[in-house]
C-alpha positions as CSV (number, residue, x, y, z in Angstrom):
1,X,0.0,0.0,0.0
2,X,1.7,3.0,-1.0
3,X,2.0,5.7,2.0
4,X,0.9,9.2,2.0
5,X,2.4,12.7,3.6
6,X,1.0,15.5,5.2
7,X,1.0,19.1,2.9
8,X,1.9,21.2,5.8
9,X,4.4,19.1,7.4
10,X,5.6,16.6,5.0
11,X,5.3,13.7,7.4
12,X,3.4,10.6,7.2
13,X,-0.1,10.5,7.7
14,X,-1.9,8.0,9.7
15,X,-4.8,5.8,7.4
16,X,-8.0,5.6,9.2
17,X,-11.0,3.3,8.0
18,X,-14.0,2.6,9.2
19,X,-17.4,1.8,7.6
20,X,-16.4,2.1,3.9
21,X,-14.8,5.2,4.3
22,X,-10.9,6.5,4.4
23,X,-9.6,9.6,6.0
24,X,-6.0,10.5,6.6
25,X,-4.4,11.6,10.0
26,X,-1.6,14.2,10.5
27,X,-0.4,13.0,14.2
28,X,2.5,16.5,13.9
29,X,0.1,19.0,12.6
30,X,-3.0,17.0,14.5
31,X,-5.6,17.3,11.6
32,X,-7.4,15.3,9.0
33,X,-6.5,16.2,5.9
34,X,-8.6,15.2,3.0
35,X,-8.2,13.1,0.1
36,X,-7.6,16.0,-2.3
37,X,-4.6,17.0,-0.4
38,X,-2.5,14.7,0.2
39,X,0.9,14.0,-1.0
40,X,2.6,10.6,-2.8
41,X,6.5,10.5,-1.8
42,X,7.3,12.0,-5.8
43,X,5.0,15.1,-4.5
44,X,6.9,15.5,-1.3
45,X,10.6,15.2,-3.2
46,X,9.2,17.8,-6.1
47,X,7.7,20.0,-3.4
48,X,10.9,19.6,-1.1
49,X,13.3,20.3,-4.6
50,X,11.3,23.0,-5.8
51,X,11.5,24.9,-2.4
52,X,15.0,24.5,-2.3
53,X,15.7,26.0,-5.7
54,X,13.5,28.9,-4.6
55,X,15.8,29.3,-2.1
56,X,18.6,30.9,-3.3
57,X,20.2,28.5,-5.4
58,X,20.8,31.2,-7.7
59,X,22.0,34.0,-5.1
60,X,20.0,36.8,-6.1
61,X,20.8,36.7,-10.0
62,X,17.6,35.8,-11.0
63,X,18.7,32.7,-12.2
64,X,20.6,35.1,-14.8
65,X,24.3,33.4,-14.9
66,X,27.0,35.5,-14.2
């Protein structure tokens, strides 16, 4: 079963099931976060590498090389 993170946090969320239904649990950020919302681990690494090159990875230039 593949596992699912949290878009705040980026953690693991908790599966819950009961009577047909599925929900997802965020034990850091202690909400439910719906089905619409939640992240596969390829989300979290494009999420986590697009943040980095917002970042600063190209000091200021603009991303214009020097």
């Amino acid at each position: 079963m593949e596992e699912y993170y949290c878009p705040t946090c980026f953690n693991k969320l908790e599966r819950l099931s009961g009577c047909g239904t599925v929900g997802y649990m965020c034990n850091t950020c202690k909400h439910l976060v719906s089905k619409q919302k939640i992240l596969s681990e390829q989300d979290v690494a494009d999420t986590k590498n697009h943040q980095q090159n917002e970042t600063g990875s190209d000091h200021g230039t603009g991303g214009v090389p020097d």
